[in-house]
LOFI-569105 format. One record per residue (C-alpha): residue in three letters; x, y, z. Coordinates in steps of 0.5 Angstrom, whole numbers, plus 500, padded with zeros to 3 digits. Example, Ala and Ser with C-alpha at 12.3 -4.5 7.8 and 13.67 -1.06 7.14 Angstrom:
% residues 2
ala525491516;ser527498514;
***
This chain:
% residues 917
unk484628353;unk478627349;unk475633345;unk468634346;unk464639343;unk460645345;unk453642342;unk454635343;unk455638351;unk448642350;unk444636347;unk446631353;unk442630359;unk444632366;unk446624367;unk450624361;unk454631361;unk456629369;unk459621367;unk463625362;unk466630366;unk466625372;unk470621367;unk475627365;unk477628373;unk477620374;unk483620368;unk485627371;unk487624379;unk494621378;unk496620384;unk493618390;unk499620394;unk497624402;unk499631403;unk497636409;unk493639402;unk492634397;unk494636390;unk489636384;unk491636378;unk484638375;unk483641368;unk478644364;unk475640359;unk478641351;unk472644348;unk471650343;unk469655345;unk463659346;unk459666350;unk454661353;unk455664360;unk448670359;unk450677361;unk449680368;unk445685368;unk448690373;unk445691380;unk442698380;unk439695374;unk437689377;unk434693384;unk431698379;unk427692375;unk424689381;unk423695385;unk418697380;unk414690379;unk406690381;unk407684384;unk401681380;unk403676376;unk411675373;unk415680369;unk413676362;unk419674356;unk423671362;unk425664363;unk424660369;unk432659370;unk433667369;unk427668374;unk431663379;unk437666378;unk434675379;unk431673385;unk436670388;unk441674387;unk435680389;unk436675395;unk444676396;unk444683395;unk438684401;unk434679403;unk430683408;unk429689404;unk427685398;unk423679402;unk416680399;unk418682392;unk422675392;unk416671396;unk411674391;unk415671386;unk416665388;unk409664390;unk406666384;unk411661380;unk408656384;unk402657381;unk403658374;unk408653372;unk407646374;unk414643373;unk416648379;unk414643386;unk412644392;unk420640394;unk422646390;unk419652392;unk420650399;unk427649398;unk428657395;unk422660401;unk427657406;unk433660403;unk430666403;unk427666411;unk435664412;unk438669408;unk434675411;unk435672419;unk427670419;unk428665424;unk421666428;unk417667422;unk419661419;unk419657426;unk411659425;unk411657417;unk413649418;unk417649411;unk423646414;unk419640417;unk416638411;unk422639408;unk425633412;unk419629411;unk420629403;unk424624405;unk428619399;unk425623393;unk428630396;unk434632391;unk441632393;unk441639394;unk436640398;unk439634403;unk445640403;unk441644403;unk438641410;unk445639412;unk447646413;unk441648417;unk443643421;unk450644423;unk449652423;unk443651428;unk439656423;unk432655423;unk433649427;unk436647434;unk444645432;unk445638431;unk452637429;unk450630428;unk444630424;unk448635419;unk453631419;unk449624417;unk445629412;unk452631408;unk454624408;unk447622404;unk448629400;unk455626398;unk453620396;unk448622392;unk453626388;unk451633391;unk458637389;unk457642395;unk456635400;unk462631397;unk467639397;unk465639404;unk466633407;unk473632402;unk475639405;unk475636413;unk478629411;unk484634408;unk484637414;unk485630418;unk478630420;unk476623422;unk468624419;unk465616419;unk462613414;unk466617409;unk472614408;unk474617400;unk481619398;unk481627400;unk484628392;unk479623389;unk474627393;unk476634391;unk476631383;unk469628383;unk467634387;unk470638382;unk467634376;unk460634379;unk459642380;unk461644373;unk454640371;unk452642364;unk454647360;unk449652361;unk448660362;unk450659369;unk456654369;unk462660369;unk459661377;unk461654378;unk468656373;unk470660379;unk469657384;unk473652382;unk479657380;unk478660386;unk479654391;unk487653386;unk487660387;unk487661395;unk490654396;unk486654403;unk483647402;unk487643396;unk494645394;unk495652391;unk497653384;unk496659380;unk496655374;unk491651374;unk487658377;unk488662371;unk487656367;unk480655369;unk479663370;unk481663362;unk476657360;unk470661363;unk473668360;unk472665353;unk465662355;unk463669357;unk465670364;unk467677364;unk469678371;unk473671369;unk476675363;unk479681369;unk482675373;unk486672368;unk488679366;unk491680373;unk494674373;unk498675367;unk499682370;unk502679376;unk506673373;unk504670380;unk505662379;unk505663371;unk509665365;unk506672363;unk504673355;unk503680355;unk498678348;unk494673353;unk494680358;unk490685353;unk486680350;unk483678357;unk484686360;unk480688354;unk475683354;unk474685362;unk474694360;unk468693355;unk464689361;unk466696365;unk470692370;unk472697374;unk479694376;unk480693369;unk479700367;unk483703373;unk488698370;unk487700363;unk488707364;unk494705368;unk497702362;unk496709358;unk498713363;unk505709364;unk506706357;unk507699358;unk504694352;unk500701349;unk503708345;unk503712353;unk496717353;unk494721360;unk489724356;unk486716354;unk488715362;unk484721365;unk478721361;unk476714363;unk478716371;unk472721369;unk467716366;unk469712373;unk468718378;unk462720373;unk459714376;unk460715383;unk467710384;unk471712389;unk477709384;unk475714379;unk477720383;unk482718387;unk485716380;unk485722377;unk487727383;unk493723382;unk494724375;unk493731375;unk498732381;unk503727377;unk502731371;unk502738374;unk496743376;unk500749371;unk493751368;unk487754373;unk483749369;unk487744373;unk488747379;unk480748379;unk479741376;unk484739382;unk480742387;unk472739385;unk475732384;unk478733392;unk470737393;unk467730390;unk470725393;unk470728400;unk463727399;unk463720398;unk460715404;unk468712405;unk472718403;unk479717404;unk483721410;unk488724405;unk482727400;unk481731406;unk488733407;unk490735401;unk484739401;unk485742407;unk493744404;unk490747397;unk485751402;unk492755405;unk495754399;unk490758396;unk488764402;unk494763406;unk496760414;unk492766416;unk486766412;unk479762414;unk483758419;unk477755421;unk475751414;unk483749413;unk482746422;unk476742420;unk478739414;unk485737418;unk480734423;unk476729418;unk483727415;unk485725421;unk478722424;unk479717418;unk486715420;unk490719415;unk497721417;unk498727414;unk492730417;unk494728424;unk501732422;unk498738420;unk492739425;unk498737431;unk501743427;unk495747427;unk494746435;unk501748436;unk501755432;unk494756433;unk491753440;unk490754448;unk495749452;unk489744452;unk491743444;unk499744445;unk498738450;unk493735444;unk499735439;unk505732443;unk500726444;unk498727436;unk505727434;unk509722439;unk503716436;unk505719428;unk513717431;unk511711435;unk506708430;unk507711422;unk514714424;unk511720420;unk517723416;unk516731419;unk512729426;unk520729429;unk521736427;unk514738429;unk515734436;unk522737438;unk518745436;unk511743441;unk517741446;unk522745446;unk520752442;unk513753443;unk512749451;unk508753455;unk512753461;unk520753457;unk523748454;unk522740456;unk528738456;unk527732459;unk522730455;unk525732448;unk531727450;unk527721450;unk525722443;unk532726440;unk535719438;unk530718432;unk532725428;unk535725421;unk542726421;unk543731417;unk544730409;unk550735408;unk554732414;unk554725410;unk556730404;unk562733407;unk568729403;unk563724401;unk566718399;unk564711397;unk567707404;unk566714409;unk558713407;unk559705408;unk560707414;unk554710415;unk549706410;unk542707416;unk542714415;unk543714409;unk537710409;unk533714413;unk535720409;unk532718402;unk526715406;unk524722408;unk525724402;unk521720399;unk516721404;unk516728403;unk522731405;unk525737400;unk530738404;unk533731404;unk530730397;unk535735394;unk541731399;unk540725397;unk541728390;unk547731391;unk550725395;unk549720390;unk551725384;unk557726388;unk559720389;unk557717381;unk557723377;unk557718369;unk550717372;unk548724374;unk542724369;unk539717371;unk539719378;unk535726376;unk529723372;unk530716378;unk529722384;unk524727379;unk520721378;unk519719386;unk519726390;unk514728383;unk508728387;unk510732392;unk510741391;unk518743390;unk520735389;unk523735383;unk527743384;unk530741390;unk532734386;unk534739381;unk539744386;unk542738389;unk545735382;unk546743381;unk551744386;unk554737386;unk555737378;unk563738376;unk562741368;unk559747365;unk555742360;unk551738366;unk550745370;unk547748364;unk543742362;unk540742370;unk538749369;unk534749363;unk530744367;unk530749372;unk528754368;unk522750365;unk519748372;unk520755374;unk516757368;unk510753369;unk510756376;unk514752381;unk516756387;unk521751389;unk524752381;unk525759381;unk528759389;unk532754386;unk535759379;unk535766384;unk540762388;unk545760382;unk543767378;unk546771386;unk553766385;unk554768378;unk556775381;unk554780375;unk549786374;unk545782370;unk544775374;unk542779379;unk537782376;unk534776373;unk535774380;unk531780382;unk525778378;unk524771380;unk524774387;unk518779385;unk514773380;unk514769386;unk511773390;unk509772398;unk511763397;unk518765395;unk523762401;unk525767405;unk532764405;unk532766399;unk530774401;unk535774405;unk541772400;unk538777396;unk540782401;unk547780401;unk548780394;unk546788393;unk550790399;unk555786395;unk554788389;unk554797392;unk546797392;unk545797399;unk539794403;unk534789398;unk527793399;unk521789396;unk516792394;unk509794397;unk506788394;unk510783396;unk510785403;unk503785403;unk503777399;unk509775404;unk504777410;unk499771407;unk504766405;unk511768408;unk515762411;unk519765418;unk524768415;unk520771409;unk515774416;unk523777418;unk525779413;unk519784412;unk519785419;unk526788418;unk523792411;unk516795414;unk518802418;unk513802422;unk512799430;unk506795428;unk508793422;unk513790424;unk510786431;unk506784426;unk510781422;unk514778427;unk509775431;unk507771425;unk514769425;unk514766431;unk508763431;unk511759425;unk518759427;unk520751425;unk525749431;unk532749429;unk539751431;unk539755423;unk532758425;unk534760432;unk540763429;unk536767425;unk531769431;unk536771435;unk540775430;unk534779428;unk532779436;unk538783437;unk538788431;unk530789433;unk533792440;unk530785444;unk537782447;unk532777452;unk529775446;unk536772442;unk538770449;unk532766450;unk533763442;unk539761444;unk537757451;unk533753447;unk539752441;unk543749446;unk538745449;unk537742442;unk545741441;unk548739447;unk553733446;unk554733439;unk560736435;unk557738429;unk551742432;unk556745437;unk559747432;unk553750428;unk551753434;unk558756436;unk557759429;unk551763430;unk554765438;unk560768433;unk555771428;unk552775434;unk559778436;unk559781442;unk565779447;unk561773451;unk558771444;unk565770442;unk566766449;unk561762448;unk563760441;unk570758442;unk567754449;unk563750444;unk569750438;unk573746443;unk568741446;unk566740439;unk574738437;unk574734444;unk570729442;unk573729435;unk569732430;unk575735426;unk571741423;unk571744430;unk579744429;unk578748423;unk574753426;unk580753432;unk585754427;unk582761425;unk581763432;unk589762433;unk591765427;unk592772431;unk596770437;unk594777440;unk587774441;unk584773449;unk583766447;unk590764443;unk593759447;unk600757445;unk600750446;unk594748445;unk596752438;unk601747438;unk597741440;unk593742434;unk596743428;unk600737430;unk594733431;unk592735425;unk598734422;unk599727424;unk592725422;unk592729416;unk589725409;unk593727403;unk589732400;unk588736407;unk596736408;unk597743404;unk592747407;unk594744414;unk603745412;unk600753410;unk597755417;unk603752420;unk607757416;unk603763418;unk604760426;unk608764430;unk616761430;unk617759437;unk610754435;unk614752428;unk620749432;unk617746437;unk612742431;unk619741427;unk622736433;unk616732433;unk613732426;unk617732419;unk614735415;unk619732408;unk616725411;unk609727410;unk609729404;unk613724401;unk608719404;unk602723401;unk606724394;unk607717393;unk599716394;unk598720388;unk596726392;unk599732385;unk599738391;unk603734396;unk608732390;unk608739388;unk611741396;unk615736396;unk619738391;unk619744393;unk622742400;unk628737396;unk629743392;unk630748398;unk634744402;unk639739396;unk646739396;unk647733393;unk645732385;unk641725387;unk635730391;unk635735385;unk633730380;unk628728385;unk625734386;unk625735379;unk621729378;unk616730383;unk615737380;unk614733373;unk609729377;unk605735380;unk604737373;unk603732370;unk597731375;unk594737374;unk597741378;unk597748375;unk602750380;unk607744379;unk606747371;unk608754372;unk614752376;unk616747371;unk615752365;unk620757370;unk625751371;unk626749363;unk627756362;unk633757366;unk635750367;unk634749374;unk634742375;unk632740368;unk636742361;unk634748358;unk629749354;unk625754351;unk620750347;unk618746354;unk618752358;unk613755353;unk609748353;unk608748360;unk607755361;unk601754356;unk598749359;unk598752367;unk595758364;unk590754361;unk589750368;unk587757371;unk594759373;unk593767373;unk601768374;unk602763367;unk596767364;unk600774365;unk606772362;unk604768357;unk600774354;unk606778355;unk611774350;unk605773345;unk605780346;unk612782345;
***
């Protein structure tokens, strides 16, 4: 391609640069092949580059110098192609508004520069009636009709410019016709918009007579011809261009060519140009990435104040990609754009103040005017008012300045947000009159339909079941029962790679809730996959941290669920400093979290480390957490946990349902005591475990028709499952009576009959007392055998052990249907160190002949090898009599070290004693 320089283009006459770039596109269109989208392949010209495009005042600017002309005579110093190109874009920004401004301008250059003619002036008047819908009024002007009889002298852009009149029926009565033959003589005459339009139809299949050019030979003349000369405006024309390989609408699309003729107009001077061919490389879209090529460009686009290029650039600071990472460089230029009122700017820095952690006041402050600021702007988003709305009762508690919280929920949700639908429906619950209950459902039942709103589910099955008028619709809540979350714990029970295979679409919906805002199924999927990978722990804390960090108590909660599922020492140290961190900078969440790991450790001053964050927490400490304290002073001799004043009165504010319980059972008198219950129940969540609570707590209190109706709406939430039956008959046992404990074994055993197996352990415990009024003999039996035939390895022992304490007519009528020595075997040979260990028990018990003692002797040696400390001890005894293996004391000794270091007391006890002797 021939090189053609930037002052040699300058110099040459409009003609001259045309022909030259027409000859570029003639040598450009290689094929002349149809297509349902002609392909172009059409360049920019090789020249060298130069900042000739002028620089764009900004709009503001632009409106501010205009708005203040006198109107006398022409602003001096400004040339008459700069003067076009202000008043027609005065024109593009409001035509009506500035129609004087603009017509007074024109007519005032018709008056002073003589090469401006009438066929010109006409030409911008009419655009400027047609931009500002003047349509009578320039009817009454005659403009249009004496630009029709201009006739062959009119340029070709003014036959366009009719053209489009015509087929638009603007200022004219439609004539499709007309317009048509008024393109045909603009095209031929090399008006570039003319020959675009006729080649877009033609493209599209369009017979159009009298215009019979190849769409592709017609898009590349027409392409040559807009770039015209190489003046200030030529990067307007650049872009169009760019952009019809961008859109792919009329020409085939392709991205490389897009960012090609983006990138020639950047180094011409074009800034928005230079923000497009920064995007591209960003995306990658249609084009190799050059990471050099993106900073170039971005930076070119940053200095201009491009706004989507300065959020980009932050954006670069705040994740450290191609730049060292920086968020107080991020944040400062989120303030330079919210200072300049972009919504952007605000929306930005609200984020990255969350993303970094509200641990000062001054954050926090700063938070909350952001959210003040943009709530303020004409199209402020719904989730502004949201947050806000959260931080008010956050701030001042659910109970304090109710009205203010309402009304910003309100607005979120007028703005389509979800979350502000959710806690307004929520509001309307806790809060409203029947009219507002009927408001939520009809809220809450659109967020499930339309959003699947993670939350909305639970706070449906509260409107329906907990807190309806007229009792629990249990019809109602039927139709909608199917959408709620499996539970996480029930995929963690005896978690394995095949088991949650198996149930791949709720593990799914787990971890879409968390990362919707879910805690609870945030710290489950932690657990789940750490359980599952353990080498991987630390990945998958900073992966889990990293998305849930926006949401209050996220990352604690990520952190609990690795904690409780880690296997060493080292790993749950690690997770607690993390902990410990978070707590330190006032993560509620964080500190529940250590409390519940320092109560497990089950020593004075673990508890009173526990003790302390409990009371640092204050009132927005869960009240779970209350309650467990509770149970490690009793544990512990220290009688009942008796908060102090202070707390009480903060838990009145910010207490969750069980904190309200919990101080309710604390206060001493009748009215503190309503009082805190009250809260209590108005904020109750609708569940098997915070029934249970309730109904505890109702009996305790003296108020059994309360815990009679907690439990009704607890058996309307769990009628058919196995694994809720046997959560709510757990809560039937904890209440103790006679009929609780009826109605606890009656859901035990329809749970174990539909063959959820955690019922049958809960069974088995009841039959341990063949005395009780619910022990049936066979049924005893039909379970543990059961059991027993379905029993996985490592589950065989604890089963072979109830069995043991059965009753001897139950252990002989099981010993004639079951073999327990062939079971074991089995287990033992899939590698199971217990079953190997029992096994060799079984063939040393009953040996009579050499072959089964060497046998059991090689099991035993099996177990302990595994790991067995059992196994180890036993082995230890056997080399020190010679039971089955050759004496000897050197190996006795060896393996009774090595079961005592695997934790077997009996081998501590007795290795201590030899070293002592």
């Amino acid at each position: 391609m021939k090189r053609l320089s930037i002052p040699g283009l300058r110099n040459a006459g409009r003609g001259r640069a045309r022909s030259l770039l027409l000859a570029l596109a003639l040598s450009a269109a290689a094929s002349t092949a149809m297509a349902q989208q002609p392909v172009i392949d059409f360049r920019p010209p090789d020249i060298e580059a130069a900042k000739v495009c002028a620089d764009r005042k900004s709009n503001d600017a632009l409106e501010l110098q205009w708005s203040n002309w006198d109107g006398r005579q022409l602003p001096p110093g400004v040339e008459y192609r700069d003067l076009d190109r202000e008043l027609m874009r005065l024109r593009n920004i409001d035509a009506d508004k500035y129609f004087d401004t603009v017509k007074s301008a024109y007519d005032l250059r018709r008056q002073e520069d003589p090469y401006y003619s009438r066929a010109a002036y006409l030409l911008d008047v009419v655009a400027l009636y047609v931009e500002a819908e003047r349509f009578d009024e320039l009817k009454a002007t005659g403009f249009v009709t004496e630009l029709e009889t201009i006739g062959p002298s009119a340029t070709p852009g003014t036959i366009n410019f009719l053209a489009d009149l015509y087929l638009e029926g603007k200022a004219v009565p439609q004539d499709i016709d007309r317009g048509i033959q008024r393109k045909l003589q603009a095209a031929y005459n090399g008006d570039p918009d003319a020959v675009l339009f006729l080649a877009e139809k033609t493209s599209k299949g369009e017979d159009v007579p009298g215009w019979d050019m190849d769409p592709q030979l017609a898009f590349t003349l027409g392409f040559s011809s807009l770039l015209g000369n190489l003046d200030n405006a030529i990067c307007g024309r650049v872009r169009r261009i760019a952009r019809a390989f961008e859109s792919g609408e009329v020409i085939a699309q392709d991205h490389a060519l897009a960012e090609a003729w983006y990138r020639f107009a950047a180094d011409l001077g074009d800034d928005q140009s230079a923000w497009q061919t920064a995007r591209y490389h960003l995306s990658g879209e249609g084009i190799e990435k050059d990471n050099t090529t993106l900073l170039r460009y971005l930076q070119q686009a940053f200095d201009a104040d491009i706004v989507p290029a300065k959020v980009q650039m932050a954006k670069l600071y705040e994740e450290g990609d191609l730049v060292p990472p920086d968020l107080g460089r991020a944040m400062a230029i989120y303030d330079d754009l919210a200072a300049d009122g972009e919504p952007v700017g605000y929306e930005r820095a609200i984020q990255l103040l969350a993303r970094r952690g509200l641990d000062t006041p001054q954050d926090r402050q700063k938070y909350e005017d952001m959210l003040e600021a943009l709530t303020k702007l004409p199209d402020a988003p719904g989730w502004a008012f949201s947050r806000l709305g959260v931080l008010t009762q956050e701030e001042n508690g659910l109970w304090t300045d109710q009205e203010a919280s309402r009304r910003l929920f309100e607005a979120a949700a007028e703005r389509g947000d979800g979350e502000g639908k959710l806690h307004l429906a929520r509001l309307y619950l806790r809060d409203g009159d029947a009219q507002d209950h009927q408001k939520a459902i009809a809220i809450l039942e659109d967020l499930i339909s339309t959003e699947a709103k993670a939350g909305a589910i639970d706070a449906l099955r509260n409107a329906l079941l907990c807190t309806a008028p007229d009792g629990p619709q249990i019809a109602e809540w039927a139709r909608w029962k199917s959408l709620e979350n499996e539970d996480w714990w029930r995929l963690f029970e005896d978690v394995t790679e095949a088991k949650l295979t198996d149930k791949a679409d709720a593990f799914a919906d787990l971890q879409t809730s968390a990362i919707a805002g879910s805690m609870k199924d945030a710290g489950g999927v932690a657990a789940i996959l750490t359980e599952l990978e353990p080498a991987r722990v630390d990945d998958i804390i900073e992966h889990w941290r990293a998305l849930v960090r926006d949401h209050d108590g996220g990352e604690a909660s990520v952190l609990e669920g690795a904690y409780n599922a880690v296997d060493t020492d080292a790993r749950r140290e690690k997770i607690r400093s993390a902990l410990q961190q978070l707590a330190d900078g006032g993560d509620i969440a964080a500190m529940a979290a250590l409390a519940e790991i320092y109560m497990n450790e089950d020593d004075a001053a673990s508890l009173k480390k526990a003790t302390d964050l409990v009371e640092g927490a204050g009132g927005r400490m869960k009240g779970s957490v209350l309650w467990h304290l509770d149970d490690a002073y009793r544990e512990a001799g220290k009688g009942r946990y008796q908060p102090p004043e202070t707390l009480l009165n903060e838990i009145a504010a910010f207490g969750d349902f069980q904190a309200l319980l919990f101080a309710a059972d604390r206060v001493k008198s009748d009215e503190r005591r309503a009082f805190y219950y009250d809260r209590a129940e108005l904020i109750m969540p609708c569940d098997i475990d915070a029934l249970g609570v309730k109904a505890g707590y109702a009996l305790d209190a003296g108020r059994p028709d309360t815990a009679d109706e907690a439990l009704t709406v607890a058996l309307a939430l769990s009628p058919e499952e196995g694994w809720q039956q046997v959560k709510l008959g757990d809560i039937y046992l904890t209440l103790g009576s006679i009929a609780d404990r009826e109605a606890a074994f009656k859901l035990y055993t329809e749970a174990y009959e539909q063959g959820y197996r955690p019922a049958a352990w809960r069974l088995l415990d009841w039959y341990s007392d063949p005395g009780s009024r619910f022990y049936q003999e066979d049924d005893h039996v039909k379970l543990l055998t059961e059991l027993l035939n379905s029993a996985e390895p490592d589950e065989l022992y604890s089963i072979a052990s109830r069995l043991k304490k059965a009753p001897d007519s139950v252990r002989a009528k099981i010993s004639q249907v079951f073999d327990m020595k062939d079971a074991y075997r089995q287990a033992a040979g899939a590698g199971n160190p217990v079953a190997m260990r029992e096994l060799a028990k079984l063939l040393r018990d009953g040996a009579s002949v050499e072959s089964e003692k060497n046998e059991a002797s090689d099991w035993l040696e099996k177990a302990a090898k595994a790991g067995d400390a059992e196994a180890m001890l036993m082995l230890a005894q056997a080399y020190a009599f010679g039971v089955g293996v050759e004496h000897s004391a050197d190996k006795a000794r060896e393996w009774l070290k090595a079961a005592a270091t695997a934790g077997d007391e009996t081998a501590a006890n007795l290795l201590s004693g030899l070293e002592t002797n």
